[in-house]
Backbone as CSV, one residue per row, in Angstrom:
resi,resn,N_x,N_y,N_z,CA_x,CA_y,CA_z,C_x,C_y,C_z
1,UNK,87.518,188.008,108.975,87.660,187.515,107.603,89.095,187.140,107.276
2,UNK,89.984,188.046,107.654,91.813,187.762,107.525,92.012,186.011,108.097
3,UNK,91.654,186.169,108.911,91.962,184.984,109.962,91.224,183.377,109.158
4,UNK,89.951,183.578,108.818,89.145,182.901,108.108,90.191,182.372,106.517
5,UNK,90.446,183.744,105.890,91.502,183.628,104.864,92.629,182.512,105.021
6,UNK,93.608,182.703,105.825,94.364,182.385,106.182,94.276,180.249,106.469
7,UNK,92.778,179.880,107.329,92.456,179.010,107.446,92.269,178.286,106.021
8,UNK,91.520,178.901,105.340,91.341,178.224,104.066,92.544,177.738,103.395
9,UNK,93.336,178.979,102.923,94.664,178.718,102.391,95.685,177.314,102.755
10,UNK,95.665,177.562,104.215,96.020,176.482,104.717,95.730,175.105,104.764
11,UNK,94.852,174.874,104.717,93.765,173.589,103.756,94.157,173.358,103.097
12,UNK,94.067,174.458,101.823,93.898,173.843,99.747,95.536,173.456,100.093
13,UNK,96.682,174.429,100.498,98.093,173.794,100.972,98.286,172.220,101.343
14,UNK,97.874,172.120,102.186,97.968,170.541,102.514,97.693,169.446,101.945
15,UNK,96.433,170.045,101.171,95.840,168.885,100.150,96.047,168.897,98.969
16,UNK,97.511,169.234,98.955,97.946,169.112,97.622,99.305,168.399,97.674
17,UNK,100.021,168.290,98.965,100.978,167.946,99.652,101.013,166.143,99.366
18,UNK,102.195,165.958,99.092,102.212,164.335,99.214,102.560,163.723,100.837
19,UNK,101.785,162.434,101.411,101.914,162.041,102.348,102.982,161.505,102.090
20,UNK,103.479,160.822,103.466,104.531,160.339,103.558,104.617,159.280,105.069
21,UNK,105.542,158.012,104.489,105.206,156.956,105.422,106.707,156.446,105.720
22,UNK,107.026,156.542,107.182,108.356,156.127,107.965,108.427,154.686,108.625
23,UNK,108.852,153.773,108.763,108.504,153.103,109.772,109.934,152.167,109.702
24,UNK,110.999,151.938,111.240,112.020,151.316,111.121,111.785,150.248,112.402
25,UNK,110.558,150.211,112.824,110.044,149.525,113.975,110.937,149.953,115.220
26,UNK,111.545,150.534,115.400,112.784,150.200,116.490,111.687,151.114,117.882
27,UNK,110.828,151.523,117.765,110.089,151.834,118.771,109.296,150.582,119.270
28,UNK,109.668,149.609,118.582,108.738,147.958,119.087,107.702,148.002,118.759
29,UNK,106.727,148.884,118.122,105.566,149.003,118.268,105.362,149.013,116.640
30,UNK,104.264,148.353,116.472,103.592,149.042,115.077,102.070,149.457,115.037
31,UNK,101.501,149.633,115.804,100.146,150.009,116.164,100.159,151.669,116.361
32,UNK,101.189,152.064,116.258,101.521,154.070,116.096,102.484,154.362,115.742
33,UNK,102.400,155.381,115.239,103.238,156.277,115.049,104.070,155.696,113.804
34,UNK,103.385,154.924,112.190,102.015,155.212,112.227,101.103,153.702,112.525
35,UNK,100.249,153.808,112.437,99.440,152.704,112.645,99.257,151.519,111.897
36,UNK,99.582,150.474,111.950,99.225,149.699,111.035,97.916,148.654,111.747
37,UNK,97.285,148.598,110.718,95.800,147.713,111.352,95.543,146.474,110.197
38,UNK,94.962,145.304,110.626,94.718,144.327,109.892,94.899,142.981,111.043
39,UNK,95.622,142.028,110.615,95.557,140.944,111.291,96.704,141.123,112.683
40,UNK,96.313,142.252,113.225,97.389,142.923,114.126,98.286,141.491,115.130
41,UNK,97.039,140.796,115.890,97.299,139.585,116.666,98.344,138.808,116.061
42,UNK,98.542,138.468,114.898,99.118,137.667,113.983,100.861,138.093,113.611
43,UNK,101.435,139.375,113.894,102.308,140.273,113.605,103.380,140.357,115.185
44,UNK,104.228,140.606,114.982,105.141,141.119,116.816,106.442,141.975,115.928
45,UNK,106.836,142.668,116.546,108.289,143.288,116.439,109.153,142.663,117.210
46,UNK,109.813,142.032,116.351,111.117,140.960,117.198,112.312,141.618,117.509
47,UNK,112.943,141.217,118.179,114.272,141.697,119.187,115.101,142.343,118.121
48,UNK,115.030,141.858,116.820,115.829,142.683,116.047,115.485,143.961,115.319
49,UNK,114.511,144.467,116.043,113.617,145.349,115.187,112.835,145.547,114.245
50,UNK,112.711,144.296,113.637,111.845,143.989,112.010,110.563,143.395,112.518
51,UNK,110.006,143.774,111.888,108.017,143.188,112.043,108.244,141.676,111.599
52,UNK,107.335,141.045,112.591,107.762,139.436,111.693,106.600,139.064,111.741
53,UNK,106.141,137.756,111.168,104.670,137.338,111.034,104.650,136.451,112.106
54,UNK,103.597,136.494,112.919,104.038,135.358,114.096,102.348,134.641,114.657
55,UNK,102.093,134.045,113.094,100.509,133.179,112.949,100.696,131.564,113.953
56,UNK,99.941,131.684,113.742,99.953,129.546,114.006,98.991,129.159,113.082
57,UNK,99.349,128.102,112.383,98.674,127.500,111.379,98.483,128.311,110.092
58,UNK,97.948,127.652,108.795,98.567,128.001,107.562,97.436,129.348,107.543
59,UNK,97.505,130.339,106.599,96.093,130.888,106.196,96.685,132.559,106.057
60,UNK,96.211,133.654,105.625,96.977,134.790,104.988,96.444,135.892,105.789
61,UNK,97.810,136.498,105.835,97.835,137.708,107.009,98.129,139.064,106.594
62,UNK,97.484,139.990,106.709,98.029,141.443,105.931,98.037,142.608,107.547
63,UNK,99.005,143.643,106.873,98.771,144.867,107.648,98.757,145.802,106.713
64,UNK,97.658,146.355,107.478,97.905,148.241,106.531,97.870,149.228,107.043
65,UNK,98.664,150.325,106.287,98.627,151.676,107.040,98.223,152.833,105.749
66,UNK,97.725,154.136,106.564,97.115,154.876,105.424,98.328,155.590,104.684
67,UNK,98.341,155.564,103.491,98.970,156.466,102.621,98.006,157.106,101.480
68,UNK,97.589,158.184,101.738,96.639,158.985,101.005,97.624,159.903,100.022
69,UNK,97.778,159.525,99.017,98.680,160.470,97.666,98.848,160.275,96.956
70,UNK,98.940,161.148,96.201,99.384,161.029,94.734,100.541,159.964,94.261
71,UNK,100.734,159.553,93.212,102.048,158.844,93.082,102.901,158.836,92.419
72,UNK,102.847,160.600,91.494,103.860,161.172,90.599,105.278,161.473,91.290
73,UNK,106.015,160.639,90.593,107.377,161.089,91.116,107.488,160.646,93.011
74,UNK,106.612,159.148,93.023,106.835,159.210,94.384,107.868,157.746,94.460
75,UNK,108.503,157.740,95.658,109.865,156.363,96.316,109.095,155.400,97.327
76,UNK,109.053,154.491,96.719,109.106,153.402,98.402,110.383,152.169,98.485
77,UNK,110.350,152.507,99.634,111.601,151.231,100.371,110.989,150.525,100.783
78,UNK,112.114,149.234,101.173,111.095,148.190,101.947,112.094,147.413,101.962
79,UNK,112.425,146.228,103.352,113.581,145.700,103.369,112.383,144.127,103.549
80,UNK,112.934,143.214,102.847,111.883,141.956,103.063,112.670,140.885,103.029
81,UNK,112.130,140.099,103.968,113.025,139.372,104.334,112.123,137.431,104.559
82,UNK,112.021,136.574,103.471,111.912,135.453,103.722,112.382,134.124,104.020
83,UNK,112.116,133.136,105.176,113.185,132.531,105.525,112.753,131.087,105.133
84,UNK,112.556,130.523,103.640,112.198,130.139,102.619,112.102,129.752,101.652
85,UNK,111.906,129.041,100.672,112.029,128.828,99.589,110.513,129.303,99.217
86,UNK,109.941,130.424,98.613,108.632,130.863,98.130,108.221,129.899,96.950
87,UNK,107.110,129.855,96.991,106.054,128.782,96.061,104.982,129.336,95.858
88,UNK,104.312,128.396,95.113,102.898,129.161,95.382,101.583,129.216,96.167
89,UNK,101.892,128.487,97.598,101.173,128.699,98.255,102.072,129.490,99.743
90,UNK,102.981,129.941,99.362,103.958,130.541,100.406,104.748,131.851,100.004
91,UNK,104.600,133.116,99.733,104.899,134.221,99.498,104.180,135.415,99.759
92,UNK,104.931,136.469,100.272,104.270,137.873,99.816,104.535,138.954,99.293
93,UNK,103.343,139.574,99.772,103.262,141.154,98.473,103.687,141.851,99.697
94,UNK,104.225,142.898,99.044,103.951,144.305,99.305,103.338,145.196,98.622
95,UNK,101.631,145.723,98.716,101.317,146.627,98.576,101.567,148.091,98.444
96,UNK,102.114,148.543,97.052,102.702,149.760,96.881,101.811,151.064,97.195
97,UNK,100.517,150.783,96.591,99.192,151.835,96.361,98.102,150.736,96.610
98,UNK,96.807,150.975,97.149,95.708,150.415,97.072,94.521,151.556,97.426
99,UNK,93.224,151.159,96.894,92.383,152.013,97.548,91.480,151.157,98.774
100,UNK,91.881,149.670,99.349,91.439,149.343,100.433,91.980,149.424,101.628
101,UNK,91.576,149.140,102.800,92.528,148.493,103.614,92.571,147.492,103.929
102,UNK,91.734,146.678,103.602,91.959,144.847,103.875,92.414,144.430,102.136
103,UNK,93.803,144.444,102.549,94.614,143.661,101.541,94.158,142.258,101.125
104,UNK,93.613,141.254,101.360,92.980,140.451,101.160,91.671,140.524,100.560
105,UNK,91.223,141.665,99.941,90.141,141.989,99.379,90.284,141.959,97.704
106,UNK,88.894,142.341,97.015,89.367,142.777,95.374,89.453,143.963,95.962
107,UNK,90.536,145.206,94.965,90.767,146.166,95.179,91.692,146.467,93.808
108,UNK,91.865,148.069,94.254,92.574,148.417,92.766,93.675,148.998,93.312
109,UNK,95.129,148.675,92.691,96.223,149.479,93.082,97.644,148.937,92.781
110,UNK,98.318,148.690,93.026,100.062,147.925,92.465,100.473,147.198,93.617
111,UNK,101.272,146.195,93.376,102.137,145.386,94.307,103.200,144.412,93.763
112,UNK,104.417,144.646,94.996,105.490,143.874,94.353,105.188,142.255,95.160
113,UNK,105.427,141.428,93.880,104.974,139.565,94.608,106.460,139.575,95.137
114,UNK,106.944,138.375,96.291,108.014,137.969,96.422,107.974,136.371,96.415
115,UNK,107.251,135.804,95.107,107.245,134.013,95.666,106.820,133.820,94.574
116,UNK,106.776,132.736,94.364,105.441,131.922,92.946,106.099,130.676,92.623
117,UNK,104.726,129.809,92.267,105.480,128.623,91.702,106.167,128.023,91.163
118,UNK,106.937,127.286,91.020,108.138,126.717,90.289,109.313,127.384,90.777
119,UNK,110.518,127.750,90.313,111.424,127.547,90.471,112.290,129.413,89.852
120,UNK,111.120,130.038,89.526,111.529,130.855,88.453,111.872,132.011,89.297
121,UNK,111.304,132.285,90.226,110.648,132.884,91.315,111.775,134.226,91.413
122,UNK,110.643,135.712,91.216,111.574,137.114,90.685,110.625,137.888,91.647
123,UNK,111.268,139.144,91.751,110.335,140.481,92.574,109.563,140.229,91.128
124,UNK,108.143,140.910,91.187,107.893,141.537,90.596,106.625,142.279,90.631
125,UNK,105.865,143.575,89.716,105.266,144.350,90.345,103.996,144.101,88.847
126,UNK,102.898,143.958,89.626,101.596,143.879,89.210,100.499,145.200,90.041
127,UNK,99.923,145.496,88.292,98.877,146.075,89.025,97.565,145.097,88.845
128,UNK,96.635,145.255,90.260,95.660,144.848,91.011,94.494,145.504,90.396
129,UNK,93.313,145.143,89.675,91.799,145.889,89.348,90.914,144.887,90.024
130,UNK,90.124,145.087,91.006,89.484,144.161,91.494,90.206,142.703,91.447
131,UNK,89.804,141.500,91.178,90.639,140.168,91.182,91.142,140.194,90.011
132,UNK,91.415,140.847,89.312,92.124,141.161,87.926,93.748,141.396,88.389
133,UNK,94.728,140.482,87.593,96.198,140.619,87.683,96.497,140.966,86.837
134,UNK,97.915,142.127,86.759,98.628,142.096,85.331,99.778,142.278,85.949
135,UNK,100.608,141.431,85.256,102.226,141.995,85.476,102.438,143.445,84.421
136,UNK,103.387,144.130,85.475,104.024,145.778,84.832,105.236,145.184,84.669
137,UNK,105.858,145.080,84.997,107.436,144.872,85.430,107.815,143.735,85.950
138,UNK,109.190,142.563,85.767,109.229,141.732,86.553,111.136,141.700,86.245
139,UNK,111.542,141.543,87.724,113.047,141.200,87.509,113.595,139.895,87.190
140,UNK,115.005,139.911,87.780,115.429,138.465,87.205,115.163,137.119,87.667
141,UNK,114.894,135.988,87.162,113.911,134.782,87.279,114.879,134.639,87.761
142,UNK,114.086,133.772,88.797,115.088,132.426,90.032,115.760,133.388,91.027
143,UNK,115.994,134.621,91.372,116.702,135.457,91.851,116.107,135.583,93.532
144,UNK,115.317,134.886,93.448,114.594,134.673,94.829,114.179,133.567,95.258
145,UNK,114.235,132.599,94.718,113.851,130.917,94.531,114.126,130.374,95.822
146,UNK,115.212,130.851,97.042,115.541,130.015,97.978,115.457,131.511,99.051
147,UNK,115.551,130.981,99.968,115.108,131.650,101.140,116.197,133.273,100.848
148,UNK,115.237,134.656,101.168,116.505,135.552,100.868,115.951,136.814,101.904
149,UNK,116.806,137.761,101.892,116.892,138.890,102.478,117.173,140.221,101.673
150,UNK,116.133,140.919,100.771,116.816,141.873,100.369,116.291,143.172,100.160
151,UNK,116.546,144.353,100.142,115.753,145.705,99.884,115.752,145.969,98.927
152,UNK,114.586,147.024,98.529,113.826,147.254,97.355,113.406,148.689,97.087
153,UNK,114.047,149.421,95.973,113.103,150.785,96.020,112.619,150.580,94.692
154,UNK,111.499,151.420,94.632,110.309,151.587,93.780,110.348,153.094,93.435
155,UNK,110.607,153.442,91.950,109.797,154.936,91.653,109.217,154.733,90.622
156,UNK,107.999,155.787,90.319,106.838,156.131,89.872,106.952,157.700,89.382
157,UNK,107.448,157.629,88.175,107.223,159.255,87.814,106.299,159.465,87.088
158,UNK,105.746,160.718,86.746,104.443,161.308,86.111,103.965,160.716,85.262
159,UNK,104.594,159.909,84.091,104.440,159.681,82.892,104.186,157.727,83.042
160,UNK,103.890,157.724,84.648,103.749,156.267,84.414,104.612,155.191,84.691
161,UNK,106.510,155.181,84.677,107.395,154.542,83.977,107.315,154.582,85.780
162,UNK,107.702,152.729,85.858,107.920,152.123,87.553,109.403,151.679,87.146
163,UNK,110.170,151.825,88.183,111.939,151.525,87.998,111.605,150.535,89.668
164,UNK,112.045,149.285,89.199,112.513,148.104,90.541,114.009,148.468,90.660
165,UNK,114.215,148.830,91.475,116.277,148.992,91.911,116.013,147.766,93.165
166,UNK,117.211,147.060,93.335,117.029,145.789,94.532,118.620,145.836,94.658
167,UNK,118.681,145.682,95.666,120.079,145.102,96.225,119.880,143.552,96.764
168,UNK,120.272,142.537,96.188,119.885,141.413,96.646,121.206,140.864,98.166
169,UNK,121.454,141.151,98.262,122.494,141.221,99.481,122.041,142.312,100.820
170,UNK,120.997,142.962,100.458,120.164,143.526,101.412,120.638,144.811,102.003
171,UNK,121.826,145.505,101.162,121.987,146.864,101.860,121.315,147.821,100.551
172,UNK,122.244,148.753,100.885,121.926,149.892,99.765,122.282,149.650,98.101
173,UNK,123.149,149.006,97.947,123.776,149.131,96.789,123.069,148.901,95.486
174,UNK,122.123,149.292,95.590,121.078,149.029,94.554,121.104,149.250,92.881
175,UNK,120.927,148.319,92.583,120.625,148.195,91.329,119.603,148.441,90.338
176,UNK,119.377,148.650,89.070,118.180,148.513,88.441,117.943,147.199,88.127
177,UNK,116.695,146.420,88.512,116.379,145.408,88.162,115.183,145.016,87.458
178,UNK,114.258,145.937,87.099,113.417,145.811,86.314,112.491,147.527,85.766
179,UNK,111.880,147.551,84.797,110.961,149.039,84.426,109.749,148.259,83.758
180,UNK,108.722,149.356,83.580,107.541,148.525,82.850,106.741,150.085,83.157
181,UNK,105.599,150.432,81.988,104.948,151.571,82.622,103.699,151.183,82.487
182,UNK,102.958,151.924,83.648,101.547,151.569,84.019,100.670,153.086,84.175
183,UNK,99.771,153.540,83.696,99.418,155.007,84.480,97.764,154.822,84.730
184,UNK,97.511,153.341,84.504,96.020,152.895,85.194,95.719,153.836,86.880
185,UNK,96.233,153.833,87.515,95.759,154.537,88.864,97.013,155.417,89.279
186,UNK,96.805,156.831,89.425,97.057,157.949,89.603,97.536,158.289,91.485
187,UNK,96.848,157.104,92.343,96.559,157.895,93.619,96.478,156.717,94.402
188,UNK,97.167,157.117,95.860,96.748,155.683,96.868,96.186,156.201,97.736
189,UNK,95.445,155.147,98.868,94.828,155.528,100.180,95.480,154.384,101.356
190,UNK,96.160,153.460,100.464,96.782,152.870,101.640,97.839,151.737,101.004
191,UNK,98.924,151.393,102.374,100.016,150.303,101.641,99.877,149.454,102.678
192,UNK,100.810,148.848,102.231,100.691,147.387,103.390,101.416,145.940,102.992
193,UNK,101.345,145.053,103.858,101.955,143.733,103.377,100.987,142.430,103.379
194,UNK,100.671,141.631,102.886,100.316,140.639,102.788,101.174,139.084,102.889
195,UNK,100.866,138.528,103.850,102.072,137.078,103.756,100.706,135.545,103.325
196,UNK,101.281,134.573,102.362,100.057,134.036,102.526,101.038,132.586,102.774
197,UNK,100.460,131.963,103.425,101.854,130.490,104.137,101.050,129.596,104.448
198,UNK,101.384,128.106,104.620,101.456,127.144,105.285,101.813,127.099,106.859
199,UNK,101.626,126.001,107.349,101.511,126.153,108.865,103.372,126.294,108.784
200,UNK,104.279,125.762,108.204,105.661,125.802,108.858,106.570,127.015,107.963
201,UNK,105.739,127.968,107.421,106.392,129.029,107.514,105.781,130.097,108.271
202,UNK,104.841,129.750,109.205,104.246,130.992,109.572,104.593,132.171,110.222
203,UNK,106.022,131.843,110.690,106.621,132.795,111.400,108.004,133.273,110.695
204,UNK,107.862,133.180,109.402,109.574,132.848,108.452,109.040,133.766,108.004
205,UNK,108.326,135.153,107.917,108.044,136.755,106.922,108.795,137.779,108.333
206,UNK,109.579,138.548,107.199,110.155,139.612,107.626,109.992,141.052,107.145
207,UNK,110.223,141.929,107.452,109.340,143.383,106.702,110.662,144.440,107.799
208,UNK,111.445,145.385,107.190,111.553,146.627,107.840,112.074,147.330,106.466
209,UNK,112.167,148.393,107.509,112.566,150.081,106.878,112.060,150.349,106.243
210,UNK,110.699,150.566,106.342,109.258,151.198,105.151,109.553,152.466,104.609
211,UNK,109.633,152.988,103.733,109.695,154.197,103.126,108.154,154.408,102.145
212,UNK,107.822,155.516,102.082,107.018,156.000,100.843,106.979,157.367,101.290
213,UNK,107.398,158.234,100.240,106.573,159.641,99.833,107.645,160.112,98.523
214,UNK,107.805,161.242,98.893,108.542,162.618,97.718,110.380,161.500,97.142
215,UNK,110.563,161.342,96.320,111.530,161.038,95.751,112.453,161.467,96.677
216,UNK,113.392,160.650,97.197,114.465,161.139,97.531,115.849,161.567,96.863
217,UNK,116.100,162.818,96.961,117.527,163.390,96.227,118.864,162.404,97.015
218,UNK,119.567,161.740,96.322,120.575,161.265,96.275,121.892,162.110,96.320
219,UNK,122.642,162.948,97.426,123.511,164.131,97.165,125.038,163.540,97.475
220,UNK,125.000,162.217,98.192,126.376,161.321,97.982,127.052,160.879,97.176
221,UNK,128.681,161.562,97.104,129.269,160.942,95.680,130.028,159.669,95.767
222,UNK,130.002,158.732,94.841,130.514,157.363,95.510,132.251,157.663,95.798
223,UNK,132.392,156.447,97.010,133.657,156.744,97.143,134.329,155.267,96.581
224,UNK,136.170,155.822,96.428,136.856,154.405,96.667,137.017,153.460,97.758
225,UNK,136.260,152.790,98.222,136.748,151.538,99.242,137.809,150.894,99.260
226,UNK,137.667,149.660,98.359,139.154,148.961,98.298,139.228,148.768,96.996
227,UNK,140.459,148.086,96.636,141.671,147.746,95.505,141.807,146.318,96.018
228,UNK,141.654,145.638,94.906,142.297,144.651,94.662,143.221,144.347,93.212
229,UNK,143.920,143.414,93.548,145.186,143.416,92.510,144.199,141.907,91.999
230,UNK,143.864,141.446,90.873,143.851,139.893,90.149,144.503,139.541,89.283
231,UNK,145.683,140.105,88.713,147.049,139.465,88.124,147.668,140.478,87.598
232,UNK,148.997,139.944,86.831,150.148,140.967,86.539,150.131,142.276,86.186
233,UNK,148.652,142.359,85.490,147.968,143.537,84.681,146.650,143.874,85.423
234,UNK,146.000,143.332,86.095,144.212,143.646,86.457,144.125,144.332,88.088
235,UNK,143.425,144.873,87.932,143.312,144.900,89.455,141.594,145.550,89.428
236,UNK,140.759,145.800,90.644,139.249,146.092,90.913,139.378,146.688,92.162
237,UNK,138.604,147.730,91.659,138.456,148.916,92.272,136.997,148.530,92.943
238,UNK,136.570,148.969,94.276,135.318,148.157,94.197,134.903,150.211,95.151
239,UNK,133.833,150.707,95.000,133.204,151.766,95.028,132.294,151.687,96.630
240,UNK,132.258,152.579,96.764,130.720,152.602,97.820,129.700,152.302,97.982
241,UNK,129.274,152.741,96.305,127.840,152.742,95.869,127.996,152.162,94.518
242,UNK,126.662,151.787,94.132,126.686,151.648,92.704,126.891,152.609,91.587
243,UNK,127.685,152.492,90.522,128.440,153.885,89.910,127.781,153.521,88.354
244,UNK,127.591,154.788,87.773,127.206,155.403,86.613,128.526,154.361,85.860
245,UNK,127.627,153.254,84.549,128.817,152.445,83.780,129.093,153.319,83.009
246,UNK,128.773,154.369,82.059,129.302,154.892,81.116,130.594,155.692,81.836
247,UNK,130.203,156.816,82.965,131.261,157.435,83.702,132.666,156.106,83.652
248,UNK,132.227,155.335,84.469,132.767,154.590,85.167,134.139,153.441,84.575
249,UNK,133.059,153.615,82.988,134.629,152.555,81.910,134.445,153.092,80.979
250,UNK,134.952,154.636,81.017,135.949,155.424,80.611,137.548,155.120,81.046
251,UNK,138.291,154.742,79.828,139.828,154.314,80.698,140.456,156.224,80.771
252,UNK,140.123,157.424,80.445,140.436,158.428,81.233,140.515,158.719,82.387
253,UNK,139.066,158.465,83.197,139.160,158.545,84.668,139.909,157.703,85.157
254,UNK,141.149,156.747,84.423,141.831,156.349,85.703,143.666,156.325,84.781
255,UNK,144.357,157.070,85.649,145.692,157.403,85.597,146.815,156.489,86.703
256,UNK,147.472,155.856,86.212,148.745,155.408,86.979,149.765,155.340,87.017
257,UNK,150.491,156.216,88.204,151.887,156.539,87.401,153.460,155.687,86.966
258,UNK,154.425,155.694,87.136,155.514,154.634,87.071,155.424,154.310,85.242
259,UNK,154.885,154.672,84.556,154.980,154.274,83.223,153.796,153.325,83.111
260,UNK,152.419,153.486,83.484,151.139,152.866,83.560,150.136,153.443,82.871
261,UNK,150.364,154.525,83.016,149.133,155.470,82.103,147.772,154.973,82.456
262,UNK,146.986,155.155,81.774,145.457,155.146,81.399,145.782,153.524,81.123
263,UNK,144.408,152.600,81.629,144.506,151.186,81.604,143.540,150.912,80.271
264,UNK,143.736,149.562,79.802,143.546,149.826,78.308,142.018,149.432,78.303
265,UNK,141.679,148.354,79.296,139.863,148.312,79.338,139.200,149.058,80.950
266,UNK,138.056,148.955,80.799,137.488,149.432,82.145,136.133,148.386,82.066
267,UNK,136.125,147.786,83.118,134.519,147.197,83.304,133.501,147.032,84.101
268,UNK,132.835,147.313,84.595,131.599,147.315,85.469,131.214,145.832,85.454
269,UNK,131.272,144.989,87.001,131.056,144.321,87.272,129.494,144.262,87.618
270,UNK,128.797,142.871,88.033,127.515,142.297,87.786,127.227,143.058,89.365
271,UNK,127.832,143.265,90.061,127.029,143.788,91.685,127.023,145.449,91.473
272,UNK,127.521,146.180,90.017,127.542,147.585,89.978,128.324,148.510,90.681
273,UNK,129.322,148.107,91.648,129.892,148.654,92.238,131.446,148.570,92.014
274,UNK,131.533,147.667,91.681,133.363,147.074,91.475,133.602,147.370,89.779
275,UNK,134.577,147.880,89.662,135.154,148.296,87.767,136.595,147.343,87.919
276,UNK,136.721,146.640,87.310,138.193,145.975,86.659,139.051,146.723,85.299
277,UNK,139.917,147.143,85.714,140.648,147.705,84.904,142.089,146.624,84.596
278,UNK,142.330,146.755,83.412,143.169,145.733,82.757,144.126,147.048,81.978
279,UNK,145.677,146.812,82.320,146.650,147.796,81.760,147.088,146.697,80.895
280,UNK,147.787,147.624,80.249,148.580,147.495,78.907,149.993,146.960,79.612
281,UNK,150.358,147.085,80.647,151.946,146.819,80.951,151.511,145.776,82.130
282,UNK,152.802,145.339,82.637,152.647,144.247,83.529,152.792,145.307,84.826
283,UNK,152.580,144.597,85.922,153.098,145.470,87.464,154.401,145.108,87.542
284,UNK,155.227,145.516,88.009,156.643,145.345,88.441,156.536,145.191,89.890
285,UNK,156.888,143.729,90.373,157.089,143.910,91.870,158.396,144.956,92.550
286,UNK,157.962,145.118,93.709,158.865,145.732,94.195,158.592,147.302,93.460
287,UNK,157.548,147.820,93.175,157.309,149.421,92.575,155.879,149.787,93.488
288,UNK,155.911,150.611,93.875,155.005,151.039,94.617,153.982,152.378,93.357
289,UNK,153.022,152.205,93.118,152.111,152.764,92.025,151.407,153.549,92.891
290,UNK,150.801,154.876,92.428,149.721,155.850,92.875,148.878,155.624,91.618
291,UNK,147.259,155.480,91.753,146.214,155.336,90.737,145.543,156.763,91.113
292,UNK,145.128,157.302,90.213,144.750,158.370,90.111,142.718,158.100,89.420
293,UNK,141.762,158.354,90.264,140.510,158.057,89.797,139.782,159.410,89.854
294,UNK,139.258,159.659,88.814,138.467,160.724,88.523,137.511,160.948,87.871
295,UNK,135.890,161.411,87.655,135.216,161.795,86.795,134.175,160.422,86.997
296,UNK,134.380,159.683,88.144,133.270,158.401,88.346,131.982,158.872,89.193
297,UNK,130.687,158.757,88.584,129.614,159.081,88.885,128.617,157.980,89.457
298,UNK,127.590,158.336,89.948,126.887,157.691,90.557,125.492,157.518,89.761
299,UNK,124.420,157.067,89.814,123.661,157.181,89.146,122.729,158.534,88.738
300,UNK,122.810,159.032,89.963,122.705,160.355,90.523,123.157,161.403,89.716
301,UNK,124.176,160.972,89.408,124.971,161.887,89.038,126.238,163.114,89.390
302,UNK,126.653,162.200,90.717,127.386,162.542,91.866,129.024,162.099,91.658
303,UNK,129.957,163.061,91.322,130.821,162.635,91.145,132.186,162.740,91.980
């Protein structure tokens, strides 16, 4: 009976557990570890490690893999990469949550578009009810209009509220680029990508560094990189990461000595990472200055 005990416990444990989905291709493979299934023939892992679409002739290609979980408080990444100008017969999704696995089906669940007609062309994230669309959230128009490369995280906390962060330059430095709340579906059973193209992009879809499960804690505090000087008075500080604006243009956290003091503005530039500070005095050539930076946070809250 102990032993029996023990089995059970171990069960109701697991199935309460959020799954979780890795994938950086660099094993070449996407058929394990974990599996992705769908228009498998149609798909290759190219020399650079990224899944690419590799069809002949026009017509729409998906892969999926299982993600069975909840989606309170859950993260997905995704690095996507089109080599393109998206339209509307040439873009894809990424499937955040679904309850199918043929992405090409009606089904119910969320997905971010990367294409659409005209010229306007933004991430953005719709939830899916059978052939039923709704936009939740959508970022900034035209911000994808010509062929691009960039990563994407997604969270989903309890109460519904989806946060788009994108780095459009394709590393980390992510931004907030769109919110919208949805709490229509609670739970996924699977994610995946969908590409839908013409015959001469059929091999122009790119896909790595899949993430989904438990929120990831952020425990890095941003650092200083470089300094630049832009005239007698300005100079830009440009950060690691993207930094907390309120922290960040505070003219306290930044001290300079030689008769410089505290600079009289502070500003957070459009990529989130770089602050321009503008002093009250001119620079004196020929003086060598120590800047003193302190109390700059991250979004995190990492200082």
């Amino acid at each position: 009976m102990k032993n029996y005990g023990f089995i059970l416990a171990f069960f109701f444990y697991t199935g309460l557990s959020k799954a979780q989905v890795t994938d950086d291709f660099t094993d070449g493979d996407f058929e394990a570890n974990p599996a992705w299934m769908g228009s498998a023939s149609q798909f290759i892992v190219n020399a650079a490690g990224q899944l690419q679409l590799n069809a002949v002739g026009a017509g729409a290609s998906y892969l999926s893999t299982s993600f069975a979980s909840p989606i309170e408080n859950v993260e997905w990444q995704m690095y996507v990469k089109e080599g393109f100008s998206p339209s509307g017969n040439n873009y894809g999704r990424v499937y955040l949550v679904s309850d199918h696995s043929d992405l090409t089906l009606p089904l119910n669940g969320y997905y971010l578009q990367f294409g659409e007609a005209g010229s306007n062309d933004a991430v953005e994230l719709f939830r899916q009810t059978g052939s039923i669309l709704t936009s939740v959230c959508r970022a900034r128009p035209g911000a994808i209009a010509s062929s691009f490369a960039i990563r994407v995280k997604v969270l989903r906390d309890s109460s519904g509220l989806w946060k788009i962060f994108i780095d459009y330059a394709g590393g980390t430095g992510f931004v907030e680029a769109a919110s919208g709340t949805d709490l229509t579906y609670t739970s996924s059973s699977f994610l995946g990508m969908l590409c839908v193209f013409t015959a001469s992009n059929a091999t122009k879809f790119y896909f790595d560094d899949f993430y989904a499960g438990p929120q990831q804690l952020d425990t890095t505090p941003p650092e200083l990189q470089s300094i630049q000087i832009n005239s007698s008075s300005e100079i830009s500080l440009t950060f690691s990461e993207v930094v907390d604006a309120a922290s960040a243009e505070l003219i306290s956290h930044y001290s300079a000595d030689n008769n410089l003091g505290n600079p009289q503005a502070c500003a957070v530039q459009s990529n989130g990472k770089t602050v321009n500070l503008t002093f009250g005095k001119d620079f004196v050539v020929g003086i060598k200055y120590s800047l003193a930076v302190s109390g700059v946070k991250d979004p995190s809250g990492n200082t």
